[in-house]
C-alpha positions in Angstrom: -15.3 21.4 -26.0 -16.1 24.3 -23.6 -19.3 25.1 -23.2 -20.5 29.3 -23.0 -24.0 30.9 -22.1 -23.1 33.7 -24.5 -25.5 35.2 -26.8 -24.7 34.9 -30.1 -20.7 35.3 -30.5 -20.3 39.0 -29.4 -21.9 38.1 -26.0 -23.7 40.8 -23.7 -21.1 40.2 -21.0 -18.0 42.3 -19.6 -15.6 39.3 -19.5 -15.5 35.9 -20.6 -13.9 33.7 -17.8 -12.2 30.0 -18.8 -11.4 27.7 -16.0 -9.9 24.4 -17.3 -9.0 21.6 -15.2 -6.4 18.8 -17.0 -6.4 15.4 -15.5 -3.2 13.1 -16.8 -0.7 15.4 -17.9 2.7 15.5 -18.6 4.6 15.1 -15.1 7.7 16.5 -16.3 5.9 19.4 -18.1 4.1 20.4 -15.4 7.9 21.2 -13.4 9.4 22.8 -16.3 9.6 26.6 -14.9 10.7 27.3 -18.8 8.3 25.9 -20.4 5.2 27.6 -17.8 7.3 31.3 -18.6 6.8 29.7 -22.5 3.0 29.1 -21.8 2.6 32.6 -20.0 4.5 34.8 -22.6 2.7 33.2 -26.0 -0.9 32.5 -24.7 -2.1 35.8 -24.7 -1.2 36.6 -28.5 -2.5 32.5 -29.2 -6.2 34.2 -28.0 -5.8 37.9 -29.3 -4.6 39.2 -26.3 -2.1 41.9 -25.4 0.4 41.0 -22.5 1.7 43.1 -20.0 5.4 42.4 -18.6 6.7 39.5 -18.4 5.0 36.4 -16.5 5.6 35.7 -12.7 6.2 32.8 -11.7 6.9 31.1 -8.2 7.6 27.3 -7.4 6.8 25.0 -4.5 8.3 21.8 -3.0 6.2 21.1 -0.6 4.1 17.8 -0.6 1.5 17.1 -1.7 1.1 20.9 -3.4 4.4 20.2 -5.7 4.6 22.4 -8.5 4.4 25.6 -10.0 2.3 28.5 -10.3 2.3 31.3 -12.7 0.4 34.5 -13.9 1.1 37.2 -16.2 -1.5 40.4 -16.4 -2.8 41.1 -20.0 -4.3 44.9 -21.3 -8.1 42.5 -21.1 -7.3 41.3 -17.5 -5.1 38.2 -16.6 -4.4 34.2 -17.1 -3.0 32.0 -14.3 -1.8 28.6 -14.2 -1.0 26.3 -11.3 0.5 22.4 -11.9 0.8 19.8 -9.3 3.2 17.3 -10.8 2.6 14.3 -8.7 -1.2 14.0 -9.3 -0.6 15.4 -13.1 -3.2 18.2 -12.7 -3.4 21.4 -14.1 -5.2 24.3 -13.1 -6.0 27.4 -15.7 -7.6 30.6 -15.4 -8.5 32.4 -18.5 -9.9 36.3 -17.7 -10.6 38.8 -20.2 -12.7 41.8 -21.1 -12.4 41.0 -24.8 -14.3 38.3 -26.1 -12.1 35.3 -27.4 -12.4 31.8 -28.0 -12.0 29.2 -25.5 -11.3 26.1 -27.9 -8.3 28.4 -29.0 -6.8 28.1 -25.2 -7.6 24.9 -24.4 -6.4 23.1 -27.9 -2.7 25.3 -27.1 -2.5 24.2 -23.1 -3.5 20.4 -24.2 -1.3 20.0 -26.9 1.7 22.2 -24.5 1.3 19.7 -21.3 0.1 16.7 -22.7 -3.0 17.1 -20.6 -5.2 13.4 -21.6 -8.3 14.8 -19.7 -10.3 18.2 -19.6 -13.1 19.5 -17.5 -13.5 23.3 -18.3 -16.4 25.8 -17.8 -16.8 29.1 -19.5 -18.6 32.1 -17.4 -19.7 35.2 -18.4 -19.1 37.8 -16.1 -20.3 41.3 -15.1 -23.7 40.7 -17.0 -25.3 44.2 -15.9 -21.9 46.2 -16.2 -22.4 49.1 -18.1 -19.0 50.5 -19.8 
């Protein structure tokens, strides 16, 4: 489960940041360009988010960093995800100005990529930000 320094469930932050790290997953998932453009296009609404466009995504071949990388911009900010197939990593960033709930994110990318293990941390971020 992620862990959050909010107060109370509002929070007295500008953004709530989720970075997730998954250990053991899916090798084949983690190449599947269709299935990161999947990820990209239904996370935002999985979290109460609104997207903007349509993800971007870009692959590499290169050893050892094998894999693919993808963003897409949402109206609260953004969410990025990078795989590396042969060491069956994952690599999430979770941005937004509207408060949501981390579990919801990282339930949807574990069960999506078959991820075994999770390290995630949950920051809060412009603390003294005034709107």
């Amino acid at each position: 489960m992620a862990k959050s320094t909010r107060e109370g469930t509002r929070g007295r932050s500008y953004g709530l940041h989720l970075i997730l790290d998954g250990y053991g997953a899916d090798s084949k998932r983690l190449t599947d360009v269709g299935l990161l453009y999947k990820t990209l296009n239904r996370l935002p609404e999985q979290i109460g988010m609104t997207k903007v466009g349509f993800p971007h995504i870009i692959q590499f071949s290169k050893k050892p960093i094998a894999g693919i990388s993808g963003f897409i911009f949402i109206v609260e900010s953004h969410i990025s995800v990078h795989t590396y197939s042969e060491q069956k990593f994952i690599s999430v960033d979770v941005y937004s100005c509207k408060q949501f709930e981390p579990n919801t994110a990282i339930q949807y990318l574990k069960k999506v990529y078959g991820i075994k293990k999770i390290e995630t941390q949950v920051l809060m971020r412009g603390k003294s930000f005034k709107p």
